[in-house]
C-alpha positions in Angstrom: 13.0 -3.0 14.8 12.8 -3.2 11.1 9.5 -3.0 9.1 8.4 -3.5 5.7 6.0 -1.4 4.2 5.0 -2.5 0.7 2.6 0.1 -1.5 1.4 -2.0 -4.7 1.0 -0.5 -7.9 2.5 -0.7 -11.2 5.4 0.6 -12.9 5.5 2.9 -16.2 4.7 6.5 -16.8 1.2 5.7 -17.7 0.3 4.5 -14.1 1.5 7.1 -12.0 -1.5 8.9 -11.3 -3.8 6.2 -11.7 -6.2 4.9 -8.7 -4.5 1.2 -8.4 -1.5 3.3 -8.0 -2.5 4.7 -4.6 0.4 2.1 -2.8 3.3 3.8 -4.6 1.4 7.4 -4.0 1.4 6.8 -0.1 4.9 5.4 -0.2 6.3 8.6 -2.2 4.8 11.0 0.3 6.1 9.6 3.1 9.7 9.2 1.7 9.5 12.7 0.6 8.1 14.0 3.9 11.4 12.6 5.7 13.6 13.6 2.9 14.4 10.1 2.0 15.0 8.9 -1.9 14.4 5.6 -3.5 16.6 3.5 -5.6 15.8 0.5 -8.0 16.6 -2.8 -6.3 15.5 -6.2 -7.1 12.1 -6.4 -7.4 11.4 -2.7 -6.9 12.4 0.3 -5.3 13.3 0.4 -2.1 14.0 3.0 0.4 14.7 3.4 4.1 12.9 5.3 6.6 13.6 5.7 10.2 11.3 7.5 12.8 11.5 7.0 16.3 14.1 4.2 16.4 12.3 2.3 13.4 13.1 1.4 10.5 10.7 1.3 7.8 11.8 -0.3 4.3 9.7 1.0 1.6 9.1 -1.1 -1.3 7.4 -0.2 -4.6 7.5 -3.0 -6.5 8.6 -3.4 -10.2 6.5 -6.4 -10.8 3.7 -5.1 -11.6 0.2 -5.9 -9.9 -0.2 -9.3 -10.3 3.0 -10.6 -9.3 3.3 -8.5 -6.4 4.0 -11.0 -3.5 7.3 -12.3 -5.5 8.9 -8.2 -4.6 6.9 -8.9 -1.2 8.5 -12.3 -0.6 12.3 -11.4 -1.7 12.4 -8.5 0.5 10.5 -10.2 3.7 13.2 -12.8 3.3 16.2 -10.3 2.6 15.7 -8.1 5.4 14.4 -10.5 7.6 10.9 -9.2 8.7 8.1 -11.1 10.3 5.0 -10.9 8.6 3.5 -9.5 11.5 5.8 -6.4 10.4 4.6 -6.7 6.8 2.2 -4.3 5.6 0.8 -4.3 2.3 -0.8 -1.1 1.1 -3.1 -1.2 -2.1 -6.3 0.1 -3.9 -10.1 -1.0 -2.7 -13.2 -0.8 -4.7 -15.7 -1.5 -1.7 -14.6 1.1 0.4 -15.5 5.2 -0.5 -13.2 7.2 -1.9 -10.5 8.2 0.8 -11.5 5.9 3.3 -8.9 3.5 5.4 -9.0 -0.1 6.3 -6.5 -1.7 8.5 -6.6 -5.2 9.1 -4.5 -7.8 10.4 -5.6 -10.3 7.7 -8.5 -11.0 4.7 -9.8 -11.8 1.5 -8.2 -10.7 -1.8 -11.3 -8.7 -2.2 -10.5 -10.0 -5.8 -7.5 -7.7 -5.6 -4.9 -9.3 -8.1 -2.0 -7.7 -5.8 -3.4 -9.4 -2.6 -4.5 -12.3 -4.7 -0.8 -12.6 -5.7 0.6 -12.2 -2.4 -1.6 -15.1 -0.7 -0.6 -17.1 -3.6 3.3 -17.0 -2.8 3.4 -16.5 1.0 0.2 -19.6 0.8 -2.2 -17.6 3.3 -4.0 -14.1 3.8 -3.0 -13.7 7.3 -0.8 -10.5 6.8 -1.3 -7.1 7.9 -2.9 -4.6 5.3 -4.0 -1.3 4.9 -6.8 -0.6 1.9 -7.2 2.7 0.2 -10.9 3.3 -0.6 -11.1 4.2 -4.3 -14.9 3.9 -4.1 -16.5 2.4 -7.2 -17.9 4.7 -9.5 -18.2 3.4 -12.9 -20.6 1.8 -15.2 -21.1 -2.1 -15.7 -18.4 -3.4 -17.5 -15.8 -0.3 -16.8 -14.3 -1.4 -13.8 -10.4 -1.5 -15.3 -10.9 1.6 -17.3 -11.7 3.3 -13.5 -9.5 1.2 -11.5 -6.4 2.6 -14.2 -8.4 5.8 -14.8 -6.8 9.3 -13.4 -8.2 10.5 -10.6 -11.2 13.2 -10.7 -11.2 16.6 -10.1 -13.0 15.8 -6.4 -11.0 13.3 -5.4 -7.5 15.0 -6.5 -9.1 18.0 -4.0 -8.9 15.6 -1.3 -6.3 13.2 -2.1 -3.4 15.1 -0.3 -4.7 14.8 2.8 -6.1 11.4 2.7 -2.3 10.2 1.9 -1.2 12.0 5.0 -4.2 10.3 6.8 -2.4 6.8 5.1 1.3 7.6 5.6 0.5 8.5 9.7 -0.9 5.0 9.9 1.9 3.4 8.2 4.2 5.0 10.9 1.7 4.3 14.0 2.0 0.7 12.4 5.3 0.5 13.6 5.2 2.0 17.3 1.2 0.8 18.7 -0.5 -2.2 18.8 -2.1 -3.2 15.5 -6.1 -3.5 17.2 -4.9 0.5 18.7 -3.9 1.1 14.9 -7.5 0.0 13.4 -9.1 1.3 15.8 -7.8 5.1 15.5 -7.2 5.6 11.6 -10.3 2.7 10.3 -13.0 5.0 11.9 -11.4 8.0 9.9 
């Protein structure tokens, strides 16, 4: 069984280790942790994990942010994954810093990757995972902090909140979904 595993983020030196960036972070740790490389595809780069008779393709997309579910589109249709094998990792404001939500489907959260993506596939009803990024800045600041470096705290802790994110991206493909959210959304 094949799966898709999409980290947003955007492309460029500059946004590497920038909170909206968390996607590609999560994606690069678990490629790494199996030993696996990417390469630059259409759309993005892509590379193939397999663990326990899955196959995960991991897609970073080159489109930047807002034009996400174009990458997320291509390579659903290329490879020939349900959506229900879709997962879509990204950034989230509302949630505290390191702190996982799994959902089967929802809002954009005024996310421009999700808004993107319900844009091109016309609906919201796709798996997701949210990274919680918390939301500490001033009135006004919110794109400075959302393509701000992480702090000194949170770079602490970040390590092991990716590990966290990656084993839910593999439990993704061998449970349930609702056994999913219930194991790593309470962590």
């Amino acid at each position: 069984m094949k799966y898709l595993i999409a980290g947003l983020g955007n492309i460029g030196k500059e946004y590497e280790e920038t909170r909206h960036n968390i996607g590609f972070k999560i994606l690069d740790a678990l490629a790494s942790a199996s030993n696996v490389v990417f390469s630059t595809d259409r759309y993005g780069d892509i590379a193939t994990l397999k663990h326990k008779g899955r196959t995960y393709i991991l897609l970073k997309p080159s489109t930047y942010m807002n034009l996400s579910g174009n990458a997320v589109r291509y390579w659903m249709q290329k490879e020939n994954i349900p959506l229900e094998r879709t997962l879509i990792i990204a950034d989230d404001l509302a949630l505290p810093f390191g702190k996982l939500r799994i959902r089967t489907s929802g809002s954009d959260g005024g996310h421009n990757g999700f808004k993107h993506i319900n844009e091109i596939l016309g609906h919201n009803n796709y798996p997701r995972l949210r990274f919680g990024i918390a939301a500490e800045f001033s009135k006004g600041q919110q794109v400075d902090y959302v393509l701000g470096e992480w702090n000194k705290e949170e770079k602490e802790k970040l390590n092991e909140r990716i590990e966290i994110a990656s084993k839910a991206v593999l439990a993704f493909g061998l449970i349930e979904i609702g056994k999913v959210m219930s194991e790593f959304n309470s962590k």
